[in-house]
C-alpha positions in Angstrom: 36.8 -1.4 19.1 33.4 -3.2 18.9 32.1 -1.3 21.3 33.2 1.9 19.5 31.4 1.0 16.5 28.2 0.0 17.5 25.1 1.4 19.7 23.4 -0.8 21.6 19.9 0.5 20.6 18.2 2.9 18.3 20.5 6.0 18.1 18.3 9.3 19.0 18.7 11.1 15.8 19.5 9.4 12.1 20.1 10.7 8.9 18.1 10.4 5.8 20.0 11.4 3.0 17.4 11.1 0.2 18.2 10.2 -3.4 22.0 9.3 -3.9 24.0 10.7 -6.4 21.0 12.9 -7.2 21.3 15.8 -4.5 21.6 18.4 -6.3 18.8 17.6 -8.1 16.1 17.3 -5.3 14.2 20.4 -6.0 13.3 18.9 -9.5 12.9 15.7 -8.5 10.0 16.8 -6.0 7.8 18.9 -8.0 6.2 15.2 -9.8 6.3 13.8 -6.5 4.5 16.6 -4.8 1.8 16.5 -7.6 1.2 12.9 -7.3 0.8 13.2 -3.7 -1.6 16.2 -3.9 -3.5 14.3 -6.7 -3.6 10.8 -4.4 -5.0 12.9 -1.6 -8.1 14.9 -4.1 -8.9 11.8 -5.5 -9.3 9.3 -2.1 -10.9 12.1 -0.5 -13.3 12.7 -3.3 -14.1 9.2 -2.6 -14.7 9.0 0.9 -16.8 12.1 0.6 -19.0 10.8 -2.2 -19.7 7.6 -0.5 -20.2 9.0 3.2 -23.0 11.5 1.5 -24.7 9.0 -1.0 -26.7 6.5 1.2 -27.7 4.7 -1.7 -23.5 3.5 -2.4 -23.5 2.6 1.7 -23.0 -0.3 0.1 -20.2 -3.2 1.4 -18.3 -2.8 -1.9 -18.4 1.1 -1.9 -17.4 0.7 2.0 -14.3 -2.0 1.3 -13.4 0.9 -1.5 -13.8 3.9 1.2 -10.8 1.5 3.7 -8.8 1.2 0.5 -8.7 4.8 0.1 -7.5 5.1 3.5 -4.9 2.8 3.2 -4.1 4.9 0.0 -4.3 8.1 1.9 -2.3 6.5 4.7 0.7 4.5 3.1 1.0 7.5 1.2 1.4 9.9 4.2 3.6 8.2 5.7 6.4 8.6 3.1 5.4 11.6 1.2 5.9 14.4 3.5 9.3 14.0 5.3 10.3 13.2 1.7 9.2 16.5 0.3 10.9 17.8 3.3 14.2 16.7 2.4 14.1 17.3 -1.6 13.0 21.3 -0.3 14.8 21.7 3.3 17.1 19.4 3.6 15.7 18.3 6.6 17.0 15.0 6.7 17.4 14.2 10.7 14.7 11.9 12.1 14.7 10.4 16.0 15.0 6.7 16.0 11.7 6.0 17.3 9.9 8.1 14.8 11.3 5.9 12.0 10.9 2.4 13.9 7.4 4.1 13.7 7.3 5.2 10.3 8.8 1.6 9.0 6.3 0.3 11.4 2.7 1.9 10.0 4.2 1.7 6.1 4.5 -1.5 6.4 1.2 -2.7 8.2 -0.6 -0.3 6.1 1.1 -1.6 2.5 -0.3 -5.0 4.2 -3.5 -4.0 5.1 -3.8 -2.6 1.3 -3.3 -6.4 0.3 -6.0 -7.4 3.0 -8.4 -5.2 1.3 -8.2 -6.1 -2.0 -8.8 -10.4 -1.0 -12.0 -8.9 0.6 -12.9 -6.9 -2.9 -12.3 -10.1 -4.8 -14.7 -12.3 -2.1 -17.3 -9.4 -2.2 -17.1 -9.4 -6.5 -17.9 -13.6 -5.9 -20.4 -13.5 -3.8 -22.3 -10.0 -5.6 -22.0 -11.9 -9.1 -22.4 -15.7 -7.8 -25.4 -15.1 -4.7 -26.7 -12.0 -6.0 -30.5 -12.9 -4.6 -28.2 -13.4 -0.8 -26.1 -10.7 -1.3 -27.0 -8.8 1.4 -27.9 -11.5 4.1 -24.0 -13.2 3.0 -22.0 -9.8 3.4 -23.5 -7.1 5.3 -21.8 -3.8 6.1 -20.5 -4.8 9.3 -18.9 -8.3 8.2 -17.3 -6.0 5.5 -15.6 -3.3 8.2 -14.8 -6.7 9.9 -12.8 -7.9 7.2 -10.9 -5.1 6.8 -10.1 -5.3 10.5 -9.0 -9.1 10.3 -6.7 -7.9 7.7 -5.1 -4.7 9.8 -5.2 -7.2 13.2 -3.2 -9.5 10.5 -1.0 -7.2 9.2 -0.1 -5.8 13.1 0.5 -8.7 14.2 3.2 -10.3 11.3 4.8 -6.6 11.5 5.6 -6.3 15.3 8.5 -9.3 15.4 10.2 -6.8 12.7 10.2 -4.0 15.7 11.4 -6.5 18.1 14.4 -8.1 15.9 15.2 -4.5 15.1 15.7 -3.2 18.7 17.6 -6.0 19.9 20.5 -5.6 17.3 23.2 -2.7 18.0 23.4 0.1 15.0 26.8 1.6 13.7 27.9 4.9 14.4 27.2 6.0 10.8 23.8 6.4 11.2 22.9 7.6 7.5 20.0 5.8 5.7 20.3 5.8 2.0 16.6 6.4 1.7 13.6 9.2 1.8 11.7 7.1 4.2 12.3 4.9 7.1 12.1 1.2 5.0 12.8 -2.3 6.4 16.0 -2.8 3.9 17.0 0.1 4.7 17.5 0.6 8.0 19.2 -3.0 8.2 21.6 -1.8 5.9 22.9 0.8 9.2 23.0 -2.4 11.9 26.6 -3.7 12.2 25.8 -7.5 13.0 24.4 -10.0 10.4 20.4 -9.5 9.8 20.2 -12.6 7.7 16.9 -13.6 10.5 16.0 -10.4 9.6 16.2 -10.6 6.0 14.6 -13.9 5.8 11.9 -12.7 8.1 10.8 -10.0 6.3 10.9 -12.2 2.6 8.7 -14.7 4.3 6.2 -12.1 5.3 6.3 -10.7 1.9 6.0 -14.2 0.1 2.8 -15.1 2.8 0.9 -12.0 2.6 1.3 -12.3 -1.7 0.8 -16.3 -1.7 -2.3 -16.0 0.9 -4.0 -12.7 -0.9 -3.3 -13.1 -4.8 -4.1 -16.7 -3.7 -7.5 -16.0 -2.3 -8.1 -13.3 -5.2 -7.2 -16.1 -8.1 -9.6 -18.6 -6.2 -12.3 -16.3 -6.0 -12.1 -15.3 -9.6 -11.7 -18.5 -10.4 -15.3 -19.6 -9.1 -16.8 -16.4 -10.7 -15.3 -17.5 -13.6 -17.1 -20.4 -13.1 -20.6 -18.5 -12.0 -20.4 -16.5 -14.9 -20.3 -19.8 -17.3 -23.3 -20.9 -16.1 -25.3 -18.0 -17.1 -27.0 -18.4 -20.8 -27.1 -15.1 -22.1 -24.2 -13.5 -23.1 -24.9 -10.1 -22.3 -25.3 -11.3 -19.0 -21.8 -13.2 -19.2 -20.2 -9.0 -20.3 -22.3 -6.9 -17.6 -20.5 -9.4 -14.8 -17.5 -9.1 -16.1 -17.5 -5.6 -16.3 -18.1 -5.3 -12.6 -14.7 -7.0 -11.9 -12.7 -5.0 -14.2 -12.0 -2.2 -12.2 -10.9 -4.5 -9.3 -8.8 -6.5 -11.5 -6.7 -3.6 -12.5 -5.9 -2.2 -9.5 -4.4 -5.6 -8.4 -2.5 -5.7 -11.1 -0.9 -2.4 -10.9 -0.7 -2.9 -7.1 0.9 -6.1 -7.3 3.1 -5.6 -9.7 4.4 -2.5 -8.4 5.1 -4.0 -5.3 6.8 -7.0 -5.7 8.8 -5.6 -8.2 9.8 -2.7 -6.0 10.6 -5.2 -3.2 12.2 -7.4 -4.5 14.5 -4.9 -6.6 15.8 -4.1 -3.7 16.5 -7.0 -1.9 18.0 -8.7 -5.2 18.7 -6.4 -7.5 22.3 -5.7 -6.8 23.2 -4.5 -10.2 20.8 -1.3 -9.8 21.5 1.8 -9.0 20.2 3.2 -5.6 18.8 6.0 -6.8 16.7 3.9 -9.4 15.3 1.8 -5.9 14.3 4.6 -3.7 12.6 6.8 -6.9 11.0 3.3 -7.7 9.9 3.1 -3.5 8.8 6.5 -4.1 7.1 6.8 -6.7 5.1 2.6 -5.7 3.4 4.7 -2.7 2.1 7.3 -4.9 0.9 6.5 -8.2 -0.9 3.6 -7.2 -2.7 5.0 -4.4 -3.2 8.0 -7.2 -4.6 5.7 -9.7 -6.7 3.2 -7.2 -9.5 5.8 -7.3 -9.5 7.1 -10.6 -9.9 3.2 -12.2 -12.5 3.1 -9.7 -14.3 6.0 -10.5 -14.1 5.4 -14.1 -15.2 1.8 -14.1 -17.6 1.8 -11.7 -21.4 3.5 -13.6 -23.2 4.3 -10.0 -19.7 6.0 -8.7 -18.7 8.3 -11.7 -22.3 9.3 -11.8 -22.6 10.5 -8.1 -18.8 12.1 -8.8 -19.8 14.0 -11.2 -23.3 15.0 -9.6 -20.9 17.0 -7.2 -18.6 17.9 -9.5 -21.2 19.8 -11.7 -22.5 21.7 -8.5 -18.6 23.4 -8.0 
């Protein structure tokens, strides 16, 4: 009987079924979706052109923002297509290894995202606290290189996940409640216990936010602590102002993040539907909004933006 219920390894084709409850409503549902997406895509892009054409914002904070865009572009990608092409087409079969692989690059790439932002926060510190060693401190290619500790990073805590997941068996049913190929849940299809799993996946979640927001609050802390020591006050308000577009992207990424993951690991009283639209709409409307803060807060960026802008 056990034998008839389980596979022994990922099944060749699975299902994913979308929203819940909310079928019928699919077509509706993906016209905001599709407009996020489009708008996340025009406005990373915008930035990666703007910054590869300007030499003067070849710059390593303008090149940490340019790997955050990709990570934008890419977490975003990942998700946003084969969801579109369920809620239009119904086309809800996927192979097995193409959603190991899907969980597999969201994942990193979510990760990689956090990665990025600990670098902003250390290039903020030492631009407002070494400003005369700015550029002998953090050159362009120790930038690039931190952004590649924090992919290696993310790579590496993500590929255990792969492994735990292709040595358990999966049920017959092989419908994922989901638009995209998630950790949670594709565990929710194996038919043996996943608490290693579970608990896995909660302590990579819990290191990557304790290690990053960490970093970020330590750096802030000691520019904080630079910006005390300056006399004039309008000096104290031009620093600050440099770190306000980083602060609020961490505080939208952050927050929609943990409470999207954790929602769905512990928030049994919610509906499904309300956790995947949540998962849904956490890899677009950041990623949207990343480079629009950006470009508004930042004088030397909005400038060169709209340079090109006025030339359409």
């Amino acid at each position: 009987m056990a034998a008839f219920n389980l596979t022994s390894s990922a099944p060749s084709i699975l299902i994913l079924n979308g929203i819940p409850g909310l079928e019928t409503a699919h077509i509706w549902i993906s016209i905001p979706f599709f407009i996020l997406y489009i708008l996340c895509l025009l406005a990373n892009s915008t930035v990666l052109f703007v910054v590869g054409k300007e030499e003067t914002l070849h710059k390593p904070m303008y090149l940490l923002l340019c790997m955050l865009a990709l990570t934008d572009i890419s977490m975003s990608t990942c998700v946003m297509p084969k969801a579109l092409c369920i809620f239009w087409f119904g086309f809800k079969e996927i192979t097995g290894e193409g959603c190991l692989t899907q969980m597999f690059f969201f994942h990193v790439t979510a990760a990689t995202h956090s990665g990025i932002l600990a670098a902003m926060g250390f290039e903020r510190y030492i631009a407002i606290s070494e400003p005369l060693r700015y550029g002998s401190i953090l050159t362009n290619v120790r930038a690039a290189s931190l952004a590649l500790v924090g992919l290696t990073r993310s790579a590496l805590f993500f590929l255990p996940v792969l492994f735990l997941l292709l040595r358990l068996p999966f049920c017959i049913n092989r419908v994922i409640q989901h638009t995209y190929c998630e950790h949670m849940a594709i565990l929710k299809i194996l038919c043996v216990d996943t608490t290693v799993n579970q608990r896995y996946a909660l302590v990579i979640l819990l290191v990557f936010t304790v290690v990053d927001l960490g970093l970020i609050v330590l750096f802030y802390a000691l520019i904080i602590r630079a910006v005390l020591r300056i006399s004039s006050q309008k000096a104290h308000q031009k620093a600050l102002n440099t770190c306000t577009a980083h602060v609020c992207v961490i505080i939208m990424s952050y927050t929609s993040n943990l409470f999207t993951s954790l929602t769905h690991r512990f928030g049994e009283g919610i509906g499904a539907h309300v956790h995947i639209i949540l998962a849904n709409l956490y890899v677009v409307i950041p990623p949207m909004l990343n480079p629009i803060i950006y470009g508004i807060k930042t004088k030397e960026l909005r400038g060169k933006v709209g340079k090109y802008v006025c030339r359409m």
